[in-house]
Each structure stands twice: as C-alpha cells, then as structure tokens.
KOLLUM-576410 format. One line per 5 residues: number of its first residue (from 0); their letters; for each residue x, y, z of C-alpha. Coordinates in steps of 0.1 Angstrom, whole numbers, plus 5000, padded with zeros to 4 digits. Layout:
BEGIN
NUM = A = X Y Z | ...
***
This chain:
BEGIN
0 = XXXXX = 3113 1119 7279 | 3108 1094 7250 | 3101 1068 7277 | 3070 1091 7291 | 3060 1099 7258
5 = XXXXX = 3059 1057 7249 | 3038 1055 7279 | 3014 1078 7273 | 3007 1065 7238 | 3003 1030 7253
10 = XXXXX = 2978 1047 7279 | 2959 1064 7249 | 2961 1026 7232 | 2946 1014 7258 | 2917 1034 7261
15 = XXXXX = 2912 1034 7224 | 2906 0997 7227 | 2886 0997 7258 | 2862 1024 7239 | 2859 1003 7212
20 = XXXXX = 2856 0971 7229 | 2830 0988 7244 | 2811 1002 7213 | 2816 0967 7203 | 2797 0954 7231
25 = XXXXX = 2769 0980 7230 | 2759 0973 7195 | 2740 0942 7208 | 2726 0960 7236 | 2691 0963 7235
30 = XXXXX = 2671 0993 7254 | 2632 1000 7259 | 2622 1029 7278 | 2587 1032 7285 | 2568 1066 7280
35 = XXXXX = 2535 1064 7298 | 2522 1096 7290 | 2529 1093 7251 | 2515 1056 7259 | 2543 1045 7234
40 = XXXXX = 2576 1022 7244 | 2605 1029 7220 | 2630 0998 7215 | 2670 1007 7207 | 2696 0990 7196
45 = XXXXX = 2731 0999 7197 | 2716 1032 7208 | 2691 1039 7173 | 2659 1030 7173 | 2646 1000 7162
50 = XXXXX = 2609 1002 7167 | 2585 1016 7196 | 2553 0996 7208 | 2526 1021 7204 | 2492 1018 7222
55 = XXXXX = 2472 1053 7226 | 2437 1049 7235 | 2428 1068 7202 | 2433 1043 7177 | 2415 1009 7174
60 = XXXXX = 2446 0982 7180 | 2482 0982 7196 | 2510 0980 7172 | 2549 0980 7166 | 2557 1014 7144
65 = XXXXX = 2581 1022 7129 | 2608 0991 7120 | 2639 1002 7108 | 2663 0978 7094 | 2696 0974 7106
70 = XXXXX = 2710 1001 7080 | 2685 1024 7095 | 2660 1029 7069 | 2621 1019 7076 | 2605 0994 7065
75 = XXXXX = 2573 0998 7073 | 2551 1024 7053 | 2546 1059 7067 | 2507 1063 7058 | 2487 1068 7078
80 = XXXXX = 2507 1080 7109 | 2540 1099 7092 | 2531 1097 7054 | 2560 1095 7034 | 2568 1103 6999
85 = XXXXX = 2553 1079 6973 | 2533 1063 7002 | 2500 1051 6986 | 2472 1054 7009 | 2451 1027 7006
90 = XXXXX = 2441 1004 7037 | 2441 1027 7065 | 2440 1003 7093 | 2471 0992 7076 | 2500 1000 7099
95 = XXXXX = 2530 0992 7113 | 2531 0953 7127 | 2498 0943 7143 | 2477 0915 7152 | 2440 0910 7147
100 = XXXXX = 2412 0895 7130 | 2381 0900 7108 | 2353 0885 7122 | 2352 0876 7160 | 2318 0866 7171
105 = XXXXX = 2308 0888 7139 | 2328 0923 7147 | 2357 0933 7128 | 2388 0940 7147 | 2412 0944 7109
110 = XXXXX = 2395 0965 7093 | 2384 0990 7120 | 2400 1029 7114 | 2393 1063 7111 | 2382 1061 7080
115 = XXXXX = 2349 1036 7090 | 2315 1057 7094 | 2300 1066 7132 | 2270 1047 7122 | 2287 1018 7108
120 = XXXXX = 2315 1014 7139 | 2289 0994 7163 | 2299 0966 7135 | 2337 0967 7142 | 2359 0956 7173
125 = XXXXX = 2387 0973 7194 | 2416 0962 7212 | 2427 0978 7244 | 2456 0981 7263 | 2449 0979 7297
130 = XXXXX = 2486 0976 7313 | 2521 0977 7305 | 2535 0942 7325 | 2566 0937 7318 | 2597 0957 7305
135 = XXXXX = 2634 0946 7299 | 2664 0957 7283 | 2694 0938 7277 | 2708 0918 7250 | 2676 0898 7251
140 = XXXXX = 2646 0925 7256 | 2615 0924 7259 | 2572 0939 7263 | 2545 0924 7280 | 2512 0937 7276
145 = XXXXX = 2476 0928 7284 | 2449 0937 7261 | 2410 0934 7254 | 2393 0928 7224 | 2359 0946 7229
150 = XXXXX = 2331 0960 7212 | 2328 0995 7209 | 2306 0994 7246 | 2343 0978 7256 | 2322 0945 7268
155 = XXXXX = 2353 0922 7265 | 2353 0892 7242 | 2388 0879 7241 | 2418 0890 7272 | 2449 0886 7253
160 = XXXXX = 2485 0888 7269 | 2515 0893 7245 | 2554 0886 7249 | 2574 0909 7223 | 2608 0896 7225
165 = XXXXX = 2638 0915 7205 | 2674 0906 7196 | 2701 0916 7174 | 2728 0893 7158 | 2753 0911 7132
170 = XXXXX = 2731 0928 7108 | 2694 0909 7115 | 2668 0924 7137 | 2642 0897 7156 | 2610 0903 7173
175 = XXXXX = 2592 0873 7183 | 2556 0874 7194 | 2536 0854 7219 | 2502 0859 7220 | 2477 0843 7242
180 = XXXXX = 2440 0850 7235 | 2413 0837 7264 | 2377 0834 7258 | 2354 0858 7280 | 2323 0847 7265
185 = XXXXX = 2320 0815 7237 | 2339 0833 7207 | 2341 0819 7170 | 2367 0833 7147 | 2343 0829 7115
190 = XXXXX = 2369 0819 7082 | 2376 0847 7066 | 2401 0867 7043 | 2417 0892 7065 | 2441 0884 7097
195 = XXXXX = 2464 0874 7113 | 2496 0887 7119 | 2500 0919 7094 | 2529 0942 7086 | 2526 0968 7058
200 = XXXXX = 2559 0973 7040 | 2575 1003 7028 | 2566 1017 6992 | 2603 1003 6979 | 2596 0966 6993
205 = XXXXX = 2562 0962 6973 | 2557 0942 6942 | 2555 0960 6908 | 2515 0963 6898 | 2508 0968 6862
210 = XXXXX = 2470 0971 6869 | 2451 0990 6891 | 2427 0965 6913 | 2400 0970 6935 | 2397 0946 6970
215 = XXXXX = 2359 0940 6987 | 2364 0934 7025 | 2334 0911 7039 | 2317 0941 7049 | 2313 0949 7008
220 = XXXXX = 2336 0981 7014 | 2361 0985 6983 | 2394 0998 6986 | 2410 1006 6955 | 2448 1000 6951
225 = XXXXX = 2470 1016 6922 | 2494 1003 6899 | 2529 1013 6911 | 2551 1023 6878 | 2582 1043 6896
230 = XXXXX = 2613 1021 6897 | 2619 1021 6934 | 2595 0993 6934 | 2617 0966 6941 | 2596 0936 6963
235 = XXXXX = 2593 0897 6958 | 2577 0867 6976 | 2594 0839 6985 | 2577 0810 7010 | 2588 0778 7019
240 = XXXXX = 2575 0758 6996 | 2591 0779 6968 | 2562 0798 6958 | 2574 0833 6944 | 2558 0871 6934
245 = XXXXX = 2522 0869 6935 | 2520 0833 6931 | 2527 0833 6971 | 2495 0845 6980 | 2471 0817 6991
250 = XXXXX = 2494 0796 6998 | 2510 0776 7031 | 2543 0775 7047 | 2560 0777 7074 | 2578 0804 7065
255 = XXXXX = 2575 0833 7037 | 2600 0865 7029 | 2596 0892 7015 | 2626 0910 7001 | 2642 0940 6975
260 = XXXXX = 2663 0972 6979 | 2661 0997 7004 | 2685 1024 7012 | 2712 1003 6985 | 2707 0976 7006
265 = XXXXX = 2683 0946 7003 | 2662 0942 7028 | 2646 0908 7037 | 2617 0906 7059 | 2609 0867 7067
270 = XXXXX = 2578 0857 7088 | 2579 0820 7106 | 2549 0805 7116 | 2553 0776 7145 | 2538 0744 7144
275 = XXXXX = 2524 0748 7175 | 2502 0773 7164 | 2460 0772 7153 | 2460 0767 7115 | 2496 0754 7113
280 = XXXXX = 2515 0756 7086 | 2498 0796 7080 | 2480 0807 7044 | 2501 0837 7036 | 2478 0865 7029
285 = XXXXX = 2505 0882 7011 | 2496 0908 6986 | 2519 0929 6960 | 2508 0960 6972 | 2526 0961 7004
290 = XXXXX = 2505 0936 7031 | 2524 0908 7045 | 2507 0890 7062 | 2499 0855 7081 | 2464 0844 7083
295 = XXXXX = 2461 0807 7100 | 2424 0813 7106 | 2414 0821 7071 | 2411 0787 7051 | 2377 0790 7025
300 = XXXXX = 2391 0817 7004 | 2426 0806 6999 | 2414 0769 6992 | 2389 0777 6971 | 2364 0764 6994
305 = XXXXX = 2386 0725 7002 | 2386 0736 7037 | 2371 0754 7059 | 2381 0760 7094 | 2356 0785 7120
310 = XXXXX = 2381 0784 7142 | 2364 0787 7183 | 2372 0789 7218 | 2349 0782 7244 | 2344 0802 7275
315 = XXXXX = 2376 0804 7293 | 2393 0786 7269 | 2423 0801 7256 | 2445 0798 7221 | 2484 0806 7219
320 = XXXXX = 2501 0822 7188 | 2535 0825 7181 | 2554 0840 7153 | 2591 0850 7144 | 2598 0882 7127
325 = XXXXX = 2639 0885 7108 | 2647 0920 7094 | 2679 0919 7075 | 2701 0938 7051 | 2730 0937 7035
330 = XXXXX = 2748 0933 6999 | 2721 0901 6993 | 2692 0885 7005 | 2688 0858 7036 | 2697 0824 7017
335 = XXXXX = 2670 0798 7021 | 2697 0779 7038 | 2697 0808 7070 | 2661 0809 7068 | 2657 0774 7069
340 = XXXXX = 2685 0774 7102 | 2661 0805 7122 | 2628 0783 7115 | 2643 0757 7136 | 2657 0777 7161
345 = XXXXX = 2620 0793 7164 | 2605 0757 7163 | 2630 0741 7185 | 2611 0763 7213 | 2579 0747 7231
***
C-alpha cells in the first residue's frame, strides 16, 4: 500500500512540474487574434493583454491602445477612448501609441480629431487602413498593416506599410515599429513642431507642473494644459545624452526614457531611435504633461532656427522609419547601462 501510495505522489510530482514547466514556458508566449468586425487586433502575453492594434474607420489614424506594463497596469492615458480618473483632457488626438505628422504637403495628419470643426477639417489629413497583411503569434509576434495618408476626399498622398513586432523577456515588454512611407504624388514634410512617433502616458508617469501653460499648434489653435498638484505625479526624462525633466525637450538622442511609479512599481518607458532613420539622432518632443514623443522631421523649433530640414520624397520615392519601444517595471528603473545594451541590439539590425 505505501509503495502505491509513493507512486502516486511521484505521479502528482510529476504533473505538478510539467504544469509548471509549462506555465513557465507560456509566459513568453505571445498571441494576437485578429477581430475584423471590431477592426481591432488584441496582443497577449502569457495570456493578459498587452496591447491591441486598433484601426476603425471612425477615427482619423491607426494606433496601439492600451499598453499595459508587465505588472498589468496601463500606461497609456485613458482620455479620450476610456477616460480614467485624474485623466486631463487636453490634446484629443492624443492617444495611445501612433505615428503621424503635422504638415504633409500642407494637411495635418497630428493634430486631426473630433474635436476639429466640419469647416476647418478640409485642412487636416487621415490615415487609412486598407488591409490587415500579416498576423503572427509566437514568442516573436507580429502586425502588418497597409495604410493611406489621404485628404479628407481620400486622394492618397503617402502608402505606408508597417511591421509591429512584440516580445517579452522577464519583466520588459518590446514593440518595434517599421514603417515605410512611399510617395504617391511629390510630398514635402514641411519642419514643424508636432510628429513623429507619439505615445501619451498615463496621468502617474507625467512630470509635476507648477504652472498652467497654454500650447499654439501651427494652425494658431491653443490647447490649454493644467498644472498637476496630486502626488501620484511621479514622471522624469532621461535621454542619452543625459538631459533630464524638462530640460529633455528639444533635444537629440538616440535614445530618451521616461520613467516613475505606477501600480508600486516603476515603470520605464525608453524610446530608441535608429541611425538609419530620416533626421537621425531624433529631437525629443517630450513634454511634462504626458507626450513622449520622437520628432526627426521637426528641426527649426527645437534649434532655434540652426537648422532646418523640409524633409521630401519625390514621386515614388519612399522613406523607412524604425523605432524600438521597452516597457519595464520592477523595484527600479532600466539602468543606463541596459538601455545602452537594447540600443545596440536595435541598431545592430540593418
């Protein structure tokens, strides 16, 4: 009888360790299930989700939404899709993780929202998703889309095709995006303030503002942004070149984060710009009230008028952007040291 029972609990032993083994093994696995009809494609890992690319026809851009750390709380802020408590709600257009510009050829695809006047959208572009391409799951996973940036009688000005490529290793999420824009007509990204690559950070990850401050977009609309005085406010700046708070915006590198507590955790969100790229090494339009973003296009304003770039593509011409997104928590934030280790990882690539 003993000898049965020893057996059996070796048996149970065994299975224990083949479930966890399992689990184990599933943490890094990656899945993205497509949902046509909700024209949104959610991205899990280790079974919770990380993000979903969302793409309905009724809002002006394409755009990842929402981005939860590994510890399961969101970094990105809720307004104006899910508002969340303490969400200011400044910048409409602000959301999630998306990638536009200003001025193309005159129209503005960044600042284009619900919030812009039926008379004044003829002014402002769109981008369209005209086809899913490509899904994957694994431990490497993956989107493909195609796109059109349009005017709002969807003539196309630029075709873009974009790789979103998403990993896991211990306790740091990655998404890297390769874009590929190609000319439909002559196009000229006039130097201007507002693009690139943008991500709008949760109310917890933004700087502390002492002073309410208005912001004039190029179209002379003013958004007013309020000072932030609750203590969950816990965000700082901190680029390559070892430019910190607000002293990071305007600046170049190849690589800024942005990082404080969330959920007991801190959270570091770092953004790595590849030489390969237009503009290369990026301005970081980075503000304190929660914008994070890489604009390699914009030049005048953040040199005070040393450079200026008017970046432009002929017909059929095409330009390639790539970028390298690291969400990570834990007891501390990334050292520059692991930073420094992704960025070559990222620009080891070709």
């Amino acid at each position: 009888m003993k000898k049965y029972c020893l057996l059996f609990l070796l048996f149970l032993g065994m299975i224990s360790e083949n479930s966890a083994q399992k689990k184990s093994k599933n943490l890094n696995q990656i899945d993205v299930v497509n949902y046509p009809s909700s024209q949104k494609i959610d991205i899990s890992i280790g079974g919770k989700l990380f993000t979903s690319f969302c793409y309905p026809d009724s809002l002006e851009k394409p755009f990842l939404y929402p981005i939860y750390a590994a510890n399961d709380k969101a970094i990105t802020r809720g307004f104006p899709w899910n508002p969340q408590p303490n969400d200011p709600t400044d910048h409409p257009h602000h959301i999630g993780l998306w990638f536009n510009y200003e001025s193309v050829n005159g129209l503005d695809f960044w600042n284009n929202s619900y919030a812009i006047e039926a008379d004044k959208k003829k002014n402002y572009g769109w981008i369209r998703t005209q086809k899913i391409l490509r899904t994957k799951s694994g431990k490497q996973a993956g989107v493909t889309y195609a796109a059109n940036w349009t005017n709002q009688q969807k003539k196309v000005l630029l075709e873009e095709i974009t790789d979103l490529n998403f990993s896991s290793i211990g306790s740091d999420r990655i998404i890297e995006r390769i874009t590929k824009l190609t000319a439909m007509e002559d196009i000229s990204f006039n130097d201007v303030k507002d693009g690139m690559l943008g991500l709008r950070v949760a109310h917890e990850l933004e700087l502390p503002i002492a002073v309410s401050k208005k912001y004039t977009d190029a179209s002379g609309i003013v958004t007013y942004v309020k000072a932030n005085k609750d203590s969950t406010v816990t965000g700082n700046y901190l680029t390559s070149e070892g430019k910190q708070g607000d002293a990071a915006w305007g600046t170049r590198g190849n690589w800024c984060m942005l990082y404080g507590k969330l959920g007991g955790d801190s959270v570091s969100i770092v953004m790595i710009d590849h030489p390969q790229n237009p503009g290369y090494p990026t301005y970081w339009h980075a503000r304190n009230y929660g914008l994070f973003a890489a604009n390699p296009l914009g030049q005048k304003i953040f040199s005070n008028g040393k450079t200026v770039l008017n970046f432009k593509l002929q017909k059929g011409e095409f330009a390639v952007f790539r970028y390298k997104i690291v969400i990570s928590s834990g007891k501390n934030r990334l050292t520059n040291s692991a930073i420094e280790k992704l960025a070559q990882d990222f620009t080891a690539v070709k």
